[in-house]
C-alpha positions as CSV (number, residue, x, y, z in Angstrom):
1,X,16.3,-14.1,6.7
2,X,17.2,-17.7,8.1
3,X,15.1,-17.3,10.7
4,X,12.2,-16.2,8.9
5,X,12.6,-19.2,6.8
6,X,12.8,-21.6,9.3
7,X,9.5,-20.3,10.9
8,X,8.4,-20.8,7.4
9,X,9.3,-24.0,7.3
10,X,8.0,-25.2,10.3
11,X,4.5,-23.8,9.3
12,X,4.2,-25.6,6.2
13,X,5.1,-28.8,8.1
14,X,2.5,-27.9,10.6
15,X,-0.5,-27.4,7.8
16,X,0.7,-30.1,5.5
17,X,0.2,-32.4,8.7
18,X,-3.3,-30.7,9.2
19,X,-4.7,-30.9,5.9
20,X,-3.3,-34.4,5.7
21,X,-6.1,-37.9,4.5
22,X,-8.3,-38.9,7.7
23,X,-6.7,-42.3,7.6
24,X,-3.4,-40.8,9.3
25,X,-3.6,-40.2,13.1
26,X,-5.0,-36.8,13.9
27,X,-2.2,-33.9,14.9
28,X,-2.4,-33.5,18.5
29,X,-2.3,-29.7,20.3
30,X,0.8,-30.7,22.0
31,X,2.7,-31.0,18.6
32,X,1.2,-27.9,17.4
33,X,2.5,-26.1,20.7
34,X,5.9,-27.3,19.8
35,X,6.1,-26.1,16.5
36,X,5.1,-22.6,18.2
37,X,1.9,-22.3,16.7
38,X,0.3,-21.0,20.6
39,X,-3.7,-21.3,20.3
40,X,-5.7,-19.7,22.9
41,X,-9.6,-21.3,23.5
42,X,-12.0,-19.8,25.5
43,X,-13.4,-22.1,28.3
44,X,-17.0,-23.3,28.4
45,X,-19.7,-21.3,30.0
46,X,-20.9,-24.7,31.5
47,X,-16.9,-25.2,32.4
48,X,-16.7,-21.9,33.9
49,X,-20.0,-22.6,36.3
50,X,-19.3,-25.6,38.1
51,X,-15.7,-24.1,38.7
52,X,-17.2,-21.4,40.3
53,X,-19.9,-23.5,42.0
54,X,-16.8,-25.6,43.6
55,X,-14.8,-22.7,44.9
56,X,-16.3,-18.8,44.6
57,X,-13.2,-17.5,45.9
58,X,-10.8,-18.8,43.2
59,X,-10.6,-16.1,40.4
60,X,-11.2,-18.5,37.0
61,X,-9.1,-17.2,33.9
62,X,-10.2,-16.3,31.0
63,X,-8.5,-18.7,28.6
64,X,-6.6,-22.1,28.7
65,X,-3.6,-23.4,26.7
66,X,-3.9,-25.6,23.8
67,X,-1.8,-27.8,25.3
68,X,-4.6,-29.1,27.2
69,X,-5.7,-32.9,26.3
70,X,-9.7,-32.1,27.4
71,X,-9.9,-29.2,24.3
72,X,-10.2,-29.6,20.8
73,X,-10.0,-27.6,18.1
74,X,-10.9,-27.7,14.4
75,X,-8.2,-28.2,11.5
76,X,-9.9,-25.2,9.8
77,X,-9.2,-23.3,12.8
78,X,-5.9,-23.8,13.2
79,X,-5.0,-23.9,9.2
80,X,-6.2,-20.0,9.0
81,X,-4.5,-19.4,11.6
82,X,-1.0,-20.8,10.0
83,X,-2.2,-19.0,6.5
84,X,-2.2,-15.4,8.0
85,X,1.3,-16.3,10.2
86,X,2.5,-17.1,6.9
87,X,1.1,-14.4,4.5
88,X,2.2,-11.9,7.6
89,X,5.7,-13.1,6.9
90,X,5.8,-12.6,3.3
91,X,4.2,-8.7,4.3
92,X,6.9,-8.2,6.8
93,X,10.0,-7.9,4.7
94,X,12.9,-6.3,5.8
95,X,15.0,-2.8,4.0
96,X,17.7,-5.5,2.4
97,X,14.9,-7.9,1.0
98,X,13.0,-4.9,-0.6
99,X,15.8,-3.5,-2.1
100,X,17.1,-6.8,-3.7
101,X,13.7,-7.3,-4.7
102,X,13.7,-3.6,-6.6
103,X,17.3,-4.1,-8.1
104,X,15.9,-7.7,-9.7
105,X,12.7,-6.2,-11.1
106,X,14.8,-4.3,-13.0
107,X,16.0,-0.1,-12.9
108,X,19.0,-0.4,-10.6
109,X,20.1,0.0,-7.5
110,X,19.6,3.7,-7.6
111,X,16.0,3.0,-8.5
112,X,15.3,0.9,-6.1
113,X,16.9,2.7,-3.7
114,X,14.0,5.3,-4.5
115,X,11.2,3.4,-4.9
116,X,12.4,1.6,-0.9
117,X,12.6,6.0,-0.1
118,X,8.9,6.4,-1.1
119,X,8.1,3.0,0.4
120,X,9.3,4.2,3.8
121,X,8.3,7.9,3.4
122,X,4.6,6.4,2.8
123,X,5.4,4.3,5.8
124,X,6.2,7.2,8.1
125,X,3.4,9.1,7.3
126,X,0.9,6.2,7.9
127,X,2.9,5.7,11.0
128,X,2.6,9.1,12.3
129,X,-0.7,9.2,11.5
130,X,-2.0,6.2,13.8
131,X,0.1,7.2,16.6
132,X,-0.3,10.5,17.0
133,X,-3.7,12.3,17.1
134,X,-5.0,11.5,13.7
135,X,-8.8,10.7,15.0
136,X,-9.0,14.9,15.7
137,X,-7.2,15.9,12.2
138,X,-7.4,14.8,8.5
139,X,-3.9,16.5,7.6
140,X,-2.1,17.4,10.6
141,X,-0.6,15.9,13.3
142,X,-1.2,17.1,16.3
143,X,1.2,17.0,19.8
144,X,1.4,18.4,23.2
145,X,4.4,17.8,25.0
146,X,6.8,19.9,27.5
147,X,5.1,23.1,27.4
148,X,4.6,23.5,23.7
149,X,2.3,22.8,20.9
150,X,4.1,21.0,17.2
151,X,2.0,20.9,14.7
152,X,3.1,18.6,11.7
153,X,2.1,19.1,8.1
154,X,1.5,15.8,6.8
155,X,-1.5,16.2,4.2
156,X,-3.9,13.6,2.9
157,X,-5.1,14.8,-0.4
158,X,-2.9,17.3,-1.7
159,X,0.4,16.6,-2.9
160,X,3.7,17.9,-1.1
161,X,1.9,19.7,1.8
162,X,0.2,22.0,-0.3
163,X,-2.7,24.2,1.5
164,X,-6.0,23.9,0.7
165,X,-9.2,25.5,2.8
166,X,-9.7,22.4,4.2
167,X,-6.0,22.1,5.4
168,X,-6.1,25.9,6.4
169,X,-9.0,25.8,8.4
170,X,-7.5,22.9,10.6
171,X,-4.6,24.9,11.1
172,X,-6.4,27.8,12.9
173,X,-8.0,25.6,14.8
174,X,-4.8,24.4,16.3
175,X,-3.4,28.1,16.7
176,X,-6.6,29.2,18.2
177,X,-6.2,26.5,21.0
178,X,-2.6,26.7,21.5
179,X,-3.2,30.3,21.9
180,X,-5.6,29.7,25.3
181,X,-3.7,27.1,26.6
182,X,-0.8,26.5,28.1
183,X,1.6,26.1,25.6
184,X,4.6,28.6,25.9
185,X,5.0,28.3,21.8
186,X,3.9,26.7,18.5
187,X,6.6,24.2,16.4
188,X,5.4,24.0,13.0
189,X,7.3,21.0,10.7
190,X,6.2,18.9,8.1
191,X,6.3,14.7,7.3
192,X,8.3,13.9,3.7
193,X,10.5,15.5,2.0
194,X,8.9,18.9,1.4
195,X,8.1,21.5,3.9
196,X,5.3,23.2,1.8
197,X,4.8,23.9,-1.5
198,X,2.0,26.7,-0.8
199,X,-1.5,26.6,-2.1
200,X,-3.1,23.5,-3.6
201,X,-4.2,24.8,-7.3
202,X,-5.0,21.0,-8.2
203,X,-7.9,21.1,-6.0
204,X,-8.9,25.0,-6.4
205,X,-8.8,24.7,-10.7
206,X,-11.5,22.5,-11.1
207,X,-13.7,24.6,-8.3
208,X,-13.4,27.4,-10.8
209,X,-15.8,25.7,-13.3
210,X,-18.7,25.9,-11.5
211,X,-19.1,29.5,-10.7
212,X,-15.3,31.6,-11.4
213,X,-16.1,34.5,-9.4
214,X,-17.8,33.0,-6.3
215,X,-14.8,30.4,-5.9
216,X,-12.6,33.0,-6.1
217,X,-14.5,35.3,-3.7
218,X,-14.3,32.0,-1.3
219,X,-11.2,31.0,-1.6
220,X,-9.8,34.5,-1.0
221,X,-11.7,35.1,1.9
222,X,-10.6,31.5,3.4
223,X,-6.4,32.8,2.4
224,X,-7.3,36.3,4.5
225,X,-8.6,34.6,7.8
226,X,-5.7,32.1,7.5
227,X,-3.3,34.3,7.3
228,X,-4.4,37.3,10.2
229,X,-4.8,34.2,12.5
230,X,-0.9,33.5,12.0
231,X,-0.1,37.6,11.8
232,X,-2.5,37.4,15.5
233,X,-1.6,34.9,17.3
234,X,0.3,35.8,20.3
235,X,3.0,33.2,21.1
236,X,6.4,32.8,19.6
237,X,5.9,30.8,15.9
238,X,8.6,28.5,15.2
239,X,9.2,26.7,11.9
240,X,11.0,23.5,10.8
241,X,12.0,24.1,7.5
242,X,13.6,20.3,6.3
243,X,12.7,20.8,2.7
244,X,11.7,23.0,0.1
245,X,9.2,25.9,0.8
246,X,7.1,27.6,-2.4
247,X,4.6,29.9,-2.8
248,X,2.7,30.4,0.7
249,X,5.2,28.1,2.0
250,X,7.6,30.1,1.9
251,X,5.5,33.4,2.4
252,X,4.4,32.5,6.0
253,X,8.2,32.1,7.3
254,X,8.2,35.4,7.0
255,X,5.2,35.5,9.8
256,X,7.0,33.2,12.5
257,X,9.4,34.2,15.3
258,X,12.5,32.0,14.5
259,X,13.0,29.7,11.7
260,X,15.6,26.7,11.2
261,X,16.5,25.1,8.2
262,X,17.6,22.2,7.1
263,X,20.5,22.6,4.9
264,X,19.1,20.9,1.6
265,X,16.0,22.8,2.0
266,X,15.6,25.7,-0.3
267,X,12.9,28.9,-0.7
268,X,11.2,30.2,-3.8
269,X,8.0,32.2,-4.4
270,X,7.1,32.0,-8.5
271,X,4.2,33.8,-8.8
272,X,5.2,35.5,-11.6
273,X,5.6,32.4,-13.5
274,X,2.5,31.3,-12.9
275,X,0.7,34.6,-13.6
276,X,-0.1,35.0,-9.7
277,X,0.0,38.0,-7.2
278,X,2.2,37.4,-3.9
279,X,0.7,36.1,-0.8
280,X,0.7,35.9,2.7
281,X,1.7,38.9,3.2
282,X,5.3,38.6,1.0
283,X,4.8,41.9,-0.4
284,X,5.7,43.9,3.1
285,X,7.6,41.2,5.0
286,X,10.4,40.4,2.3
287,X,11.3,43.6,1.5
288,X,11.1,44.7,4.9
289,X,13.5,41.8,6.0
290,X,16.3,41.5,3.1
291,X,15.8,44.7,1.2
292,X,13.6,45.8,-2.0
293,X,16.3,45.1,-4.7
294,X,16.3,41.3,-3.3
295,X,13.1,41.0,-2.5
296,X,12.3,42.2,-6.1
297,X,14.2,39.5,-7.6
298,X,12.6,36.3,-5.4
299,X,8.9,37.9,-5.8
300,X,9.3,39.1,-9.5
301,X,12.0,36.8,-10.7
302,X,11.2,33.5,-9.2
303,X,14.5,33.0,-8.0
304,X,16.0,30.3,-5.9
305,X,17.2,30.7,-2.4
306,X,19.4,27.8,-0.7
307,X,18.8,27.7,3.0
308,X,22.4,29.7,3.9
309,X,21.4,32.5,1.4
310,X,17.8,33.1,3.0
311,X,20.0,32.8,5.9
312,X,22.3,35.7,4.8
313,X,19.7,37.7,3.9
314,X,17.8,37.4,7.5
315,X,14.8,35.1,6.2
316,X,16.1,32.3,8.2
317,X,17.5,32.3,11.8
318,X,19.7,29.4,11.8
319,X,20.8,26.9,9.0
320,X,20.8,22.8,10.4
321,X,22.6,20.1,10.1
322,X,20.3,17.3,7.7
323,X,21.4,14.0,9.8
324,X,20.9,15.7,12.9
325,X,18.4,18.3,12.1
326,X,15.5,16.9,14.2
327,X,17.7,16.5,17.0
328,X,18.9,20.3,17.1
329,X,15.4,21.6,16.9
330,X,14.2,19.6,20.0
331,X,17.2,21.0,21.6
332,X,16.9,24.3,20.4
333,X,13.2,24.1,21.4
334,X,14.3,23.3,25.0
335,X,16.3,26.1,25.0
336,X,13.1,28.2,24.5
337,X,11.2,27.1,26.7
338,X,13.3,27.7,30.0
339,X,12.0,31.0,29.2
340,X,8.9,32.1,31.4
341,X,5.5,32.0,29.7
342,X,4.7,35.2,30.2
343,X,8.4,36.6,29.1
344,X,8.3,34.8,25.8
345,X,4.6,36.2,25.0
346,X,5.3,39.7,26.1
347,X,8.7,39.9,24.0
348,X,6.9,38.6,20.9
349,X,4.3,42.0,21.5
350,X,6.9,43.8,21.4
351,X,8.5,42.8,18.4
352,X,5.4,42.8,16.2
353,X,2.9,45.2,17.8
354,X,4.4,47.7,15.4
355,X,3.9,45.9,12.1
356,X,0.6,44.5,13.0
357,X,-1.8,46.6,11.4
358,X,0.8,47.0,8.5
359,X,0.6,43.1,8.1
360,X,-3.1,43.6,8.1
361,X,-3.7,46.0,5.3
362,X,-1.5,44.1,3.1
363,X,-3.2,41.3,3.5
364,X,-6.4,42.7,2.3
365,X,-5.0,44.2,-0.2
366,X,-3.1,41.2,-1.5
367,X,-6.2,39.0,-1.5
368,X,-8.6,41.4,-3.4
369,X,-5.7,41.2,-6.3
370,X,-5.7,37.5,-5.8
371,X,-9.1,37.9,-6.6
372,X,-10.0,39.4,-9.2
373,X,-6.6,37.4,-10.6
374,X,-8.2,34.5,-9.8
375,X,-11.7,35.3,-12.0
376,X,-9.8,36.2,-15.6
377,X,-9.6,33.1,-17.7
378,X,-6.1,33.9,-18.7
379,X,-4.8,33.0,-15.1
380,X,-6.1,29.3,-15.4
381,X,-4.3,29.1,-18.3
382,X,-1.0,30.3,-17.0
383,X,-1.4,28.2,-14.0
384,X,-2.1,25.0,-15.9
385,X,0.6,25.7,-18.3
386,X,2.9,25.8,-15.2
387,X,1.7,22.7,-13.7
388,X,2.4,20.8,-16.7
389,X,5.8,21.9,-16.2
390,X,7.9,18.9,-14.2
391,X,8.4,20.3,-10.8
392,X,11.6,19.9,-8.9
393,X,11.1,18.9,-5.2
């Protein structure tokens, strides 16, 4: 903080000499190079002419310091210039200044600790966002690296990662691609604290006032092709659970190879709470992996899972470490792909060629409940009685 201050300093001396009556001697460039202010001015076209007229050979560059007595520049120019150093600085602040600030604007340390969490998870996504292949996605994040396609959850519009058609759509996209190329497998993980918190009903309720039964007819038909392009596609799905999963969140772990999970993250499906029919195929898959009388009680029930009881019960493979949970996954990953191409795609055919068809039917079954669930007025009435319910993330 010391040093921002004196760079502070310094600038205000610099523009307080600038904006200073014409009767005092005019600042020179060379004391505005020593306060480190650096100003770059492009040359002259007539300057850059006769240099090349007096030697052709000599490359001529493109700009001159402003520590150069035969250019001038204007005070307005150089006072802008100090205003956004200066307004940059005040922007720039670092963890232990924001968290002073929140603990003197009152609520706490604790509270400012979370409002500096939702500062930086905001951050992070932005981040992600502009480094990362962004132009090609609205809410995924897109990379190719070492043999295997991650795709990142980390949605625009809809709060916590939840799945609307739009977010669906660019998801098969991906699969379809990594599916022709040469990735060995798919890495599915999300940005923020929640993994998924299944399908966005804050953007499908108010679709249901203009016609009930074609949204519902649309929207069911968009759920069914999403999820036969996860039951098809032909490469090992992984998934990166680091926080909670709900709904179709938690439905589609069921559909990948091997999931890890972060040990604070947790699983529920409460369709029944919200007057809903399962999804995504939950109504074969759980039973199938931890047993009807369990499965019962998450679909039915609503109930809870922590990451080491959906591991005890065979929904997850492995249960990580939070500090180090990205770490493990990269290295678990690596693990993976020593594997040959071909190996890892012919072993997944083998494991689920036999439930295929199963996975199929239930689908279709699944969403014609959903819709004809989705076209009786009492349903958006449970649904919004739910959400007005505070939900724990």
């Amino acid at each position: 903080m010391s040093a921002l201050f004196q760079r502070h300093r310094v600038l205000q001396r610099s523009t307080h000499r600038l904006l200073s009556p014409a009767s005092s001697p005019a600042p020179s460039l060379r004391d505005l190079n020593r306060s480190g202010i650096k100003i770059l001015v492009p040359k002259s076209p007539m300057v850059q002419v006769q240099e090349q007229d007096q030697d052709q050979s000599r490359p001529l560059p493109d700009c001159v310091p402003a520590s150069s007595p035969a250019l001038e520049v204007s005070p307005e120019r150089v006072t802008s210039v100090c205003m956004a150093l200066m307004l940059n600085i005040c922007i720039c602040k670092s963890p232990g200044a924001a968290l002073m600030e929140g603990v003197a604007n009152g609520g706490g340390v604790t509270a400012a600790k979370r409002r500096l969490d939702e500062r930086f998870d905001k951050r992070l996504r932005f981040s992600v966002r502009q480094t990362e292949s962004a132009y090609r996605y609205r809410h995924l994040v897109v990379r190719k690296q070492d043999s295997f396609t991650h795709i990142i959850l980390s949605t625009r519009n809809s709060q916590n990662n939840a799945l609307n058609p739009e977010v669906m759509r660019e998801l098969q996209g991906v699969m379809a691609m990594a599916a022709c190329d040469d990735s060995k497998l798919l890495l599915l993980s999300s940005v923020g604290p929640v993994f998924c918190s299944g399908l966005d009903f804050l953007w499908f309720i108010p679709k249901l006032t203009e016609d009930r039964r074609r949204e519902s007819t649309r929207m069911a038909e968009t759920l069914r092709t999403f999820v036969n392009s996860l039951v098809q596609f032909p490469k090992p799905l992984v998934a990166a659970v680091n926080g909670p999963a709900v709904g179709l969140g938690a439905a589609i772990l069921a559909l990948c190879d091997v999931v890890w999970a972060n040990e604070k993250a947790w699983i529920q499906t409460p369709y029944a709470q919200y007057g809903h029919t399962p999804d995504g195929c939950s109504s074969y898959t759980l039973p199938l992996i931890m047993g009807p009388a369990a499965a019962g009680e998450l679909l039915l029930g609503g109930r809870r899972l922590t990451a080491l009881e959906a591991c005890s019960k065979g929904l997850v493979s492995q249960v990580l470490w939070p500090h180090t949970f990205n770490q493990e996954v990269q290295q678990r990953i690596r693990e993976l792909l020593s594997a040959d191409a071909q190996v890892l795609k012919e072993s997944k055919s083998l494991i689920r060629s036999w439930s295929r068809s199963g996975l199929e039917q239930t689908n279709e079954r699944e969403c014609e409940a959903l819709k004809r669930i989705w076209a009786s007025t009492e349903w958006t009435e449970a649904i919004l009685e739910y959400l007005q319910k505070p939900q724990e993330f």
